[in-house]
N, CA, C and O atoms as CSV, one atom per row, in Angstrom:
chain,resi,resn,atom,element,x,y,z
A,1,UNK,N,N,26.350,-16.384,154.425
A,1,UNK,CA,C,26.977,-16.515,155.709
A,1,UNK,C,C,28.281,-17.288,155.537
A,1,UNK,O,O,28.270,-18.346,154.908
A,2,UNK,N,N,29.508,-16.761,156.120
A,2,UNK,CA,C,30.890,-17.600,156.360
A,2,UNK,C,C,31.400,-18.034,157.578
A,2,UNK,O,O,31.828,-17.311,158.478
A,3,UNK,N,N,31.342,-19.127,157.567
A,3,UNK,CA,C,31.773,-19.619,158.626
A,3,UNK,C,C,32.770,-20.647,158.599
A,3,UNK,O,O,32.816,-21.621,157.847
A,4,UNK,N,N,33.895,-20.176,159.892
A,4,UNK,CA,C,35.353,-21.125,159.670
A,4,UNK,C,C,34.733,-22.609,160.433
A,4,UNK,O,O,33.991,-22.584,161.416
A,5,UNK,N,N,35.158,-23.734,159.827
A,5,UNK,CA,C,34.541,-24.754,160.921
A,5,UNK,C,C,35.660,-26.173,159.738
A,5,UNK,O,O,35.958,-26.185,158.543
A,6,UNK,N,N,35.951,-27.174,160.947
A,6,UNK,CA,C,37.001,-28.075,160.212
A,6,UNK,C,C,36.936,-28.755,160.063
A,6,UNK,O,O,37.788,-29.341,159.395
A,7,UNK,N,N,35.828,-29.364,160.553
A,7,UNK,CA,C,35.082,-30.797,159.885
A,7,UNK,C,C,33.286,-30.686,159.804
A,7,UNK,O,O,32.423,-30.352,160.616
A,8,UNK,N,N,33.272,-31.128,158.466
A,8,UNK,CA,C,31.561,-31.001,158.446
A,8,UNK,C,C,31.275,-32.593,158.509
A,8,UNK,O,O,32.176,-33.415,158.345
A,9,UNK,N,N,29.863,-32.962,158.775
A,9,UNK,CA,C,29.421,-34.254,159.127
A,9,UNK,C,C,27.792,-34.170,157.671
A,9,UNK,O,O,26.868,-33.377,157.847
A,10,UNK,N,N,27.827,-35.000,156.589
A,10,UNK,CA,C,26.995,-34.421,155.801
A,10,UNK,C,C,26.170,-36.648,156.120
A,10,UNK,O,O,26.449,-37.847,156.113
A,11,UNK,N,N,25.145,-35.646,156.321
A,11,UNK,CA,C,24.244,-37.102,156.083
A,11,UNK,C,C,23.264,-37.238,154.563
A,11,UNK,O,O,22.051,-37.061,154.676
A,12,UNK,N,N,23.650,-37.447,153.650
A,12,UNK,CA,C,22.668,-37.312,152.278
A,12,UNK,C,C,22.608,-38.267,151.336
A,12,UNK,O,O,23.441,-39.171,151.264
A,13,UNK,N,N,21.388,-38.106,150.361
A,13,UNK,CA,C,21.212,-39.228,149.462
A,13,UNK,C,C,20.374,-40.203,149.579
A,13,UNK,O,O,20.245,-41.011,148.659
A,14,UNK,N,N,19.629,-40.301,150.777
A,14,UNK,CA,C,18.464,-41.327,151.132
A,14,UNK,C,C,17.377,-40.732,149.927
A,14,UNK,O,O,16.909,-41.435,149.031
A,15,UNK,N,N,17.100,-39.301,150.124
A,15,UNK,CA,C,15.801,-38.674,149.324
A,15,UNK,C,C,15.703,-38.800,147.566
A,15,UNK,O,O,14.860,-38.705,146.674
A,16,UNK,N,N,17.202,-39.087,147.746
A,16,UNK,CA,C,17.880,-39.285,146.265
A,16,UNK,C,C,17.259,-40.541,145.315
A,16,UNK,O,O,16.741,-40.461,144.201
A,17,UNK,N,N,17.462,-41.541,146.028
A,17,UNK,CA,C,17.549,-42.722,145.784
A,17,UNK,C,C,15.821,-42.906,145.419
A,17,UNK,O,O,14.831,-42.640,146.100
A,18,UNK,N,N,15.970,-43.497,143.997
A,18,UNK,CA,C,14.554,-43.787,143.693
A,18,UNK,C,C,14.272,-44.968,142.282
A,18,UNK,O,O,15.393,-45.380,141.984
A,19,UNK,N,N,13.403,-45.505,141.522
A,19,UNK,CA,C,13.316,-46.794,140.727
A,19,UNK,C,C,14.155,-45.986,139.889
A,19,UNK,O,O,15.118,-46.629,139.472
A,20,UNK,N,N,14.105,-44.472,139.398
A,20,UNK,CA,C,14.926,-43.880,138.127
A,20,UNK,C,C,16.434,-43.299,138.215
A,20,UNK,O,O,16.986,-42.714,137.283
A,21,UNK,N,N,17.040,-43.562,139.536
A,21,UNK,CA,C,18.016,-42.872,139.798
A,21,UNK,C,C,19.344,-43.825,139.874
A,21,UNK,O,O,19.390,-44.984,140.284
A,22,UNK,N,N,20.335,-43.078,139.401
A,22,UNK,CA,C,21.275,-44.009,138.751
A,22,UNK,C,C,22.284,-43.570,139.946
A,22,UNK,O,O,22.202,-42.617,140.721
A,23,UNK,N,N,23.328,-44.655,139.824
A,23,UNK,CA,C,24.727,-44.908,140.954
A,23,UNK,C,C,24.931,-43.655,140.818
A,23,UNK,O,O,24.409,-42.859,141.599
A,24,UNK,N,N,25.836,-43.201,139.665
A,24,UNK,CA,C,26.737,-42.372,138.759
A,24,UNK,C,C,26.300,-41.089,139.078
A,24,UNK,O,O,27.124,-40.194,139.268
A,25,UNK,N,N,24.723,-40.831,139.186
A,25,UNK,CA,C,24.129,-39.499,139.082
A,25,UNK,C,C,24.479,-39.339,140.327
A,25,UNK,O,O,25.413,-38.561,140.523
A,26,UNK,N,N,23.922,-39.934,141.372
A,26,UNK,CA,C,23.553,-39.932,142.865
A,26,UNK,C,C,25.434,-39.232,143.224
A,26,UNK,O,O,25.683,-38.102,143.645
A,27,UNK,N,N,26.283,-40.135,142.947
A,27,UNK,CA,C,27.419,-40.111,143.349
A,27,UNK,C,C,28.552,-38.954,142.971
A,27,UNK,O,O,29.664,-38.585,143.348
A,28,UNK,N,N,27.471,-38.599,141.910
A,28,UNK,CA,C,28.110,-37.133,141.043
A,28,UNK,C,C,27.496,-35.985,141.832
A,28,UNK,O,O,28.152,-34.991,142.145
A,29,UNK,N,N,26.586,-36.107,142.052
A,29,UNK,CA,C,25.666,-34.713,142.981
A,29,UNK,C,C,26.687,-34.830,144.361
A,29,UNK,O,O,26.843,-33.800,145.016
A,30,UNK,N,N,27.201,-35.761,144.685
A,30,UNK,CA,C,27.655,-35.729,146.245
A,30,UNK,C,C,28.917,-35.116,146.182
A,30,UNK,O,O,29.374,-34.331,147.012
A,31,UNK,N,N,29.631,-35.644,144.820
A,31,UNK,CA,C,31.216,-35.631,144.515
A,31,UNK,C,C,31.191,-33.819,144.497
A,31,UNK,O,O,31.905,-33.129,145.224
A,32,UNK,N,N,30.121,-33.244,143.414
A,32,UNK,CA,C,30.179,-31.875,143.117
A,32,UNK,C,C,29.678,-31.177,144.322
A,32,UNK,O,O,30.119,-30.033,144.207
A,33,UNK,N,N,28.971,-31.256,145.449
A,33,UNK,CA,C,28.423,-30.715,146.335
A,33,UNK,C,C,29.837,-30.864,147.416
A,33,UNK,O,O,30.118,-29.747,147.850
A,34,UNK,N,N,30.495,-31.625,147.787
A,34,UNK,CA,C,31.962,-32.372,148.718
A,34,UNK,C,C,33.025,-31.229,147.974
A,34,UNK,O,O,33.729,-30.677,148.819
A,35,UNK,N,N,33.274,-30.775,146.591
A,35,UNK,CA,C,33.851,-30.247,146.203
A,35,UNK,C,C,33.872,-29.152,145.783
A,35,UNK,O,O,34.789,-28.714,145.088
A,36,UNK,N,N,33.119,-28.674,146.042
A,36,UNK,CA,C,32.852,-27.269,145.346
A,36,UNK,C,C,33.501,-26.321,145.793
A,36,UNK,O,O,33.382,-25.203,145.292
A,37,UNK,N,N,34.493,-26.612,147.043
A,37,UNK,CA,C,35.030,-25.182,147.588
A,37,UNK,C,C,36.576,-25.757,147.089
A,37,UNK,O,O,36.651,-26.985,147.043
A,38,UNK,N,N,37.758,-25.027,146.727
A,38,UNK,CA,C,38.781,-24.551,146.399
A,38,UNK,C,C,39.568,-25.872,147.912
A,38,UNK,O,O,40.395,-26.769,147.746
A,39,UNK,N,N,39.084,-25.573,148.817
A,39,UNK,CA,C,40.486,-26.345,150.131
A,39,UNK,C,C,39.070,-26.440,151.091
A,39,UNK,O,O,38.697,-25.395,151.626
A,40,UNK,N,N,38.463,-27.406,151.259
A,40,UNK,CA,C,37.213,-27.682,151.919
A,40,UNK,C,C,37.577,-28.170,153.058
A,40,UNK,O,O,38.613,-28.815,152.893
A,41,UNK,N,N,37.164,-28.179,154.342
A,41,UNK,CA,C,37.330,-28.418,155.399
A,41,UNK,C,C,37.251,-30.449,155.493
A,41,UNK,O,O,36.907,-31.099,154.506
A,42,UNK,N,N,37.476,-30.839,156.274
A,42,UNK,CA,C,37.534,-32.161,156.587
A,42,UNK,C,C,36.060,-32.334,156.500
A,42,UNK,O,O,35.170,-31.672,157.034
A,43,UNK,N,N,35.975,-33.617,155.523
A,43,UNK,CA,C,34.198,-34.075,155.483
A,43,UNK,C,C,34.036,-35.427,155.881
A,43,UNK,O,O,35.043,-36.119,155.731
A,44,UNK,N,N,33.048,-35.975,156.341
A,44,UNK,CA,C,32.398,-36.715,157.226
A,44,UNK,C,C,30.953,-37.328,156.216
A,44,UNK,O,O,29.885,-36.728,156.095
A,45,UNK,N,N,31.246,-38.413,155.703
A,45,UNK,CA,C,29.909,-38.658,154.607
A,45,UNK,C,C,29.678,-39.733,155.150
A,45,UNK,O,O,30.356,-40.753,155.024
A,46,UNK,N,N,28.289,-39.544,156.075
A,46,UNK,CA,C,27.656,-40.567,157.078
A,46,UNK,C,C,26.407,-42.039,155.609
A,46,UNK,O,O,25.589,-41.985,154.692
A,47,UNK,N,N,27.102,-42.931,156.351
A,47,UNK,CA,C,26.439,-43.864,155.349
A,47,UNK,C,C,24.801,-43.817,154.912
A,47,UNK,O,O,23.934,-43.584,155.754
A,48,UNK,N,N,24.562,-44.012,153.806
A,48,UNK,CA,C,23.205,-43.906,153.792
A,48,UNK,C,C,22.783,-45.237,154.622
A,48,UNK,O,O,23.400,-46.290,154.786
A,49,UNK,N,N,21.491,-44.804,155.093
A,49,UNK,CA,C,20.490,-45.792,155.765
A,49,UNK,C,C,19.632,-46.976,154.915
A,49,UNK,O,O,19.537,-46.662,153.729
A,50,UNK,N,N,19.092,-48.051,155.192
A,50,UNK,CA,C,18.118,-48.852,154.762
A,50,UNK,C,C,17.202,-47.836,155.018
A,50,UNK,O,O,17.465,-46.744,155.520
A,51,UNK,N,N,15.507,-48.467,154.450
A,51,UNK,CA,C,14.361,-47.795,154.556
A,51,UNK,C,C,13.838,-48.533,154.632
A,51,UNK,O,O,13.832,-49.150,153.567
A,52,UNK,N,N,12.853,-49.286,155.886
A,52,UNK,CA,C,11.790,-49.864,155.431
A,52,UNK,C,C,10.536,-50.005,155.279
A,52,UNK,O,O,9.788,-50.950,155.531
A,53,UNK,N,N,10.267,-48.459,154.619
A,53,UNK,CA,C,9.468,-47.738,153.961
A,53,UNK,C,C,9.314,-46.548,153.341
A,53,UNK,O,O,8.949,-45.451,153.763
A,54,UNK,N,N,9.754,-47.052,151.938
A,54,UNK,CA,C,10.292,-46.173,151.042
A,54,UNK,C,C,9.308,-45.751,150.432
A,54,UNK,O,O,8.169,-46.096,150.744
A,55,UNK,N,N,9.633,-44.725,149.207
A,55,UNK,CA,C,8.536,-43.933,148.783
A,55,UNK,C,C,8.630,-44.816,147.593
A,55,UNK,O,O,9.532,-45.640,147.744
A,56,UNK,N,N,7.979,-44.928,146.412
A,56,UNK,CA,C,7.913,-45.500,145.584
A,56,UNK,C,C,8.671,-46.817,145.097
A,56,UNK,O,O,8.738,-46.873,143.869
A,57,UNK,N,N,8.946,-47.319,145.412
A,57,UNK,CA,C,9.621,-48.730,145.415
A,57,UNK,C,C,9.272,-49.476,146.418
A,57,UNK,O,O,8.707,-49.160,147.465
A,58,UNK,N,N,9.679,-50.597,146.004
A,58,UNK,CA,C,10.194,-51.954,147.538
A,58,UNK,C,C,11.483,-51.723,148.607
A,58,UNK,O,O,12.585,-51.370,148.185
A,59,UNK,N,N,11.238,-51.943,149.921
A,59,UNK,CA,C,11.957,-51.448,150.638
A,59,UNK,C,C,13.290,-52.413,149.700
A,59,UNK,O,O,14.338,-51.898,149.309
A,60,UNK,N,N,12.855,-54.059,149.475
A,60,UNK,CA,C,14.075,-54.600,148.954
A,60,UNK,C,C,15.245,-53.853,147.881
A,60,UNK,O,O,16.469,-53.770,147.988
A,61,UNK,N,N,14.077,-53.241,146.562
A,61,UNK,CA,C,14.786,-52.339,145.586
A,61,UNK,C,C,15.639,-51.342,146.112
A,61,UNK,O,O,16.839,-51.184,145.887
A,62,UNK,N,N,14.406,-50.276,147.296
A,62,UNK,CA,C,15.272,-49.469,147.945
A,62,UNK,C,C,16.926,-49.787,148.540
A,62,UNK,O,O,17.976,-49.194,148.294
A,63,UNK,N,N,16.657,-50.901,149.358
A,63,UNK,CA,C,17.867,-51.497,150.033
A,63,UNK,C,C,19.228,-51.913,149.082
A,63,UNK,O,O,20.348,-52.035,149.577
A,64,UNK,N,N,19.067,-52.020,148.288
A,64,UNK,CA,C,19.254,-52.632,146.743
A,64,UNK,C,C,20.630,-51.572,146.688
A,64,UNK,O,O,21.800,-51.590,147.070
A,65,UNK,N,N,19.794,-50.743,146.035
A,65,UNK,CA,C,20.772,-49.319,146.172
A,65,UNK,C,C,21.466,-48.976,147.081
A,65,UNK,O,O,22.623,-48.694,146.771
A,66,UNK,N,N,21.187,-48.889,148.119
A,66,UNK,CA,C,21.709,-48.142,149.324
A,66,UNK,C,C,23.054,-48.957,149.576
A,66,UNK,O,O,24.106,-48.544,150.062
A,67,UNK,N,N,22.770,-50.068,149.170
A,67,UNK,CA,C,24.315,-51.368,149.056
A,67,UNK,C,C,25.090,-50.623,148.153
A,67,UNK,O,O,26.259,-50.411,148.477
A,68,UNK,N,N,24.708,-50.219,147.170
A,68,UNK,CA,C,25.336,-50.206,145.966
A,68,UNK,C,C,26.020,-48.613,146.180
A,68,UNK,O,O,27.181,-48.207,146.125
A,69,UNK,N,N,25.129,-48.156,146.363
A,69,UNK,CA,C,25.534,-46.498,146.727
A,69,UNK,C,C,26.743,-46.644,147.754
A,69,UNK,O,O,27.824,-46.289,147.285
A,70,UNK,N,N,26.760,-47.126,149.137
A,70,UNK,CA,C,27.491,-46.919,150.145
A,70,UNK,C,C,28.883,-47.521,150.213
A,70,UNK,O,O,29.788,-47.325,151.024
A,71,UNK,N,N,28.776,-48.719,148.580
A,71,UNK,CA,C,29.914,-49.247,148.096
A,71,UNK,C,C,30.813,-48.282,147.507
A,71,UNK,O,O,31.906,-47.798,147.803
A,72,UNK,N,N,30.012,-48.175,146.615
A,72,UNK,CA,C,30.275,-46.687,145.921
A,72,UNK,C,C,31.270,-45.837,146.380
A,72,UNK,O,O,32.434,-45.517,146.137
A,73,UNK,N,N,30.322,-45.588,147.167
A,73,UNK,CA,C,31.188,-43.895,147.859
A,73,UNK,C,C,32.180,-44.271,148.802
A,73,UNK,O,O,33.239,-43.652,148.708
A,74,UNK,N,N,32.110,-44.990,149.541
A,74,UNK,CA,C,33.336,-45.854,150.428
A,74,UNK,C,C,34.914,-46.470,149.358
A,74,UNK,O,O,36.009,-46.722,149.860
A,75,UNK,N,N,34.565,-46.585,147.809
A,75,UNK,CA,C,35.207,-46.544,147.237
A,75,UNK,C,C,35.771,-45.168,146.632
A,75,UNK,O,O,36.919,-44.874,146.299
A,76,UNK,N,N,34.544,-44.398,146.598
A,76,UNK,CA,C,35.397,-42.722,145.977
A,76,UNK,C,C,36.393,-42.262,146.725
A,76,UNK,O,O,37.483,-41.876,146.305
A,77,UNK,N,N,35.985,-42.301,147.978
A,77,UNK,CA,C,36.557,-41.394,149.397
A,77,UNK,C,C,37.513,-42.276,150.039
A,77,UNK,O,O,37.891,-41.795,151.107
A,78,UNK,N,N,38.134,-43.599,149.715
A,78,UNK,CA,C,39.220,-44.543,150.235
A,78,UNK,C,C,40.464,-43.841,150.434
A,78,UNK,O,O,41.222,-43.947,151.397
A,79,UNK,N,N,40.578,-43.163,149.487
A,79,UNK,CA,C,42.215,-42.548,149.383
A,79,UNK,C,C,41.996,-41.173,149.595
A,79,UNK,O,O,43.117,-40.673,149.690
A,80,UNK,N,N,40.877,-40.043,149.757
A,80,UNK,CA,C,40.775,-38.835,149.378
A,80,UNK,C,C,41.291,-38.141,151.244
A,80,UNK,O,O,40.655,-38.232,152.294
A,81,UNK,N,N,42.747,-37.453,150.950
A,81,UNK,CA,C,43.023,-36.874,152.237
A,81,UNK,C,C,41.721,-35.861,152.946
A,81,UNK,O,O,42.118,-35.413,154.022
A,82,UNK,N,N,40.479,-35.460,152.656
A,82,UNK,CA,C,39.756,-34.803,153.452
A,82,UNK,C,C,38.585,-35.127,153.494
A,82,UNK,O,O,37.763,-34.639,154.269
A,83,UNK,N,N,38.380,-35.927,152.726
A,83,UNK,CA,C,36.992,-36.771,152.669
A,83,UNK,C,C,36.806,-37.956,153.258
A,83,UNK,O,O,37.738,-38.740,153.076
A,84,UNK,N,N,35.953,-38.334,153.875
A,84,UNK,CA,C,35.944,-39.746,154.719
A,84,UNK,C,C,34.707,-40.151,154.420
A,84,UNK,O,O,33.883,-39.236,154.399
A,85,UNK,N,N,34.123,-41.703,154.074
A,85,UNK,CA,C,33.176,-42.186,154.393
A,85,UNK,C,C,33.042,-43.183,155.813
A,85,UNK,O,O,33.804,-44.081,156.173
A,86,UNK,N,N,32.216,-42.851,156.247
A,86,UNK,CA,C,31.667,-43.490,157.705
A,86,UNK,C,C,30.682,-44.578,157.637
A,86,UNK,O,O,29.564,-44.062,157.634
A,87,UNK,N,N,30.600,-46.046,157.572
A,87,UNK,CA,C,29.723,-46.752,157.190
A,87,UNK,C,C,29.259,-47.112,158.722
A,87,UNK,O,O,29.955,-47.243,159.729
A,88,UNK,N,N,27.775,-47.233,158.541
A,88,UNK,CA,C,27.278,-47.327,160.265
A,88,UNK,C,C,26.085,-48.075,159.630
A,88,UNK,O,O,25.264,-47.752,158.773
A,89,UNK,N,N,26.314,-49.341,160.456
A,89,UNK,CA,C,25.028,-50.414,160.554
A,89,UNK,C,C,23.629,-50.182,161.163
A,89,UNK,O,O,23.556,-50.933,162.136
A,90,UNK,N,N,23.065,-49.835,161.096
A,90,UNK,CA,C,21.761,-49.699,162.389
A,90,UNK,C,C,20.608,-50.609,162.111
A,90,UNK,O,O,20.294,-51.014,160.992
A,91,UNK,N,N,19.935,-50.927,163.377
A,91,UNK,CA,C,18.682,-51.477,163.277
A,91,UNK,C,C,17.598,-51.352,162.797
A,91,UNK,O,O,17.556,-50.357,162.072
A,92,UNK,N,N,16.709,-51.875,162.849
A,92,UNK,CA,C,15.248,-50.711,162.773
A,92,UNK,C,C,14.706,-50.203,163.691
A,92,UNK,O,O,13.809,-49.376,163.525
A,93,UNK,N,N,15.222,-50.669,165.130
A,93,UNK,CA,C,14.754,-49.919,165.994
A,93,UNK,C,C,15.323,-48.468,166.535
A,93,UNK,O,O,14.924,-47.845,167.519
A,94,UNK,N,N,16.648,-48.012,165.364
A,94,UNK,CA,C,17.130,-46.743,165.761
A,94,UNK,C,C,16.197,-46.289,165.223
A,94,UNK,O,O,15.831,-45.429,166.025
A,95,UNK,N,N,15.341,-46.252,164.165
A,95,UNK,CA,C,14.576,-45.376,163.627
A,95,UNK,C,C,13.218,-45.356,164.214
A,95,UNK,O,O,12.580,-46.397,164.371
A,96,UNK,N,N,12.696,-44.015,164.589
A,96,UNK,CA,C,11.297,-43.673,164.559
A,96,UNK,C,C,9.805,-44.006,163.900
A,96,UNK,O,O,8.670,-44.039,164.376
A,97,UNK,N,N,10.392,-44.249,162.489
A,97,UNK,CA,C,8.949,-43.932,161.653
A,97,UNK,C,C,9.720,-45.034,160.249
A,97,UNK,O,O,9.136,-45.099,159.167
A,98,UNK,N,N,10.770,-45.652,160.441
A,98,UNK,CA,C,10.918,-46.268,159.309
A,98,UNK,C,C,11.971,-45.166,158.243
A,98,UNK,O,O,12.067,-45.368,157.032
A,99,UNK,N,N,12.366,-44.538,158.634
A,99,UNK,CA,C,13.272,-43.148,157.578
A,99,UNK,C,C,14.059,-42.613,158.388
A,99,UNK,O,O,15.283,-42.690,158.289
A,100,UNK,N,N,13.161,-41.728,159.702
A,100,UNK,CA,C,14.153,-40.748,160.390
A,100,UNK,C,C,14.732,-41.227,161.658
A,100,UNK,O,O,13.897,-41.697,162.431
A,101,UNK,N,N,15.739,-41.225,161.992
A,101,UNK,CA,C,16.031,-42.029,163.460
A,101,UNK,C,C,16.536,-40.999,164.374
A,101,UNK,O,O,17.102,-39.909,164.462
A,102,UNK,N,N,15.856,-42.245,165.173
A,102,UNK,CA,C,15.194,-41.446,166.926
A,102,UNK,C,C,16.717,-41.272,167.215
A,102,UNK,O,O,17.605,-40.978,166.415
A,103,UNK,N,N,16.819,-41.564,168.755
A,103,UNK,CA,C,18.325,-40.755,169.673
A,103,UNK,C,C,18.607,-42.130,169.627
A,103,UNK,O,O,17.903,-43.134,169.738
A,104,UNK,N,N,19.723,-41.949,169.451
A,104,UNK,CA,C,20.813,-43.542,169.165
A,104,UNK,C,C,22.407,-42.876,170.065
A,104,UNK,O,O,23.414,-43.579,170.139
C-alpha cells in the first residue's frame, strides 16, 4: 500500500529494551527503520516511556535505559531537518496497566 502523508508520529522501542539489549543496537533499528525511504516524510519519534512493570528486569534497570535511550536519540535527531524527537514526561497515572496508556 502507498500512501502520500507528511508527517508520521512513530512511538517505538519500549518492547526493545531488555537486560541484553544494547544503546547502539536499539538506536540502529530506529535510525534504519526512520531511513529507509530515499526523501521520508517529516518524523515524529515520541519518547520512550518508563515501565513500572517490565518484563524481565527491574522496573529501576528498565528505567535505566529508557534515560539512556531517550538521551540518545534526542541527540541523533538534534540537527536532522526531518526527524524530530519529542520528549514527554508522564505519570503513572497516564497509564492503564503499567505499559499501555489510557486517554491523556
Amino acid at each position: 500500500m502507498t500512501t502520500d502523508v507528511s508527517k508520521v508520529f512513530l512511538q517505538v522501542a519500549g518492547n526493545e529494551i531488555s537486560a541484553m539489549s544494547t544503546l547502539e543496537g536499539i538506536v540502529g533499528n530506529i535510525d534504519q527503520r526512520v531511513l529507509e525511504k530515499p526523501d521520508p516524510p517529516t518524523i515524529i519519534i515520541g519518547s520512550i516511556f518508563y515501565r513500572y512493570r517490565p518484563r524481565g528486569m527491574t522496573a529501576t534497570d528498565y528505567n535505566i535505559k529508557v534515560e539512556a535511550l531517550n538521551e540518545a536519540l534526542a541527540r541523533k535527531y538534534r540537527q536532522h531537518p526531518k526527524v524530530h524527537f519529542w520528549l514527554r514526561r508522564l505519570k503513572r497515572s497516564d497509564f492503564v496497566d503499567g505499559v499501555h496508556l489510557g486517554i491523556t
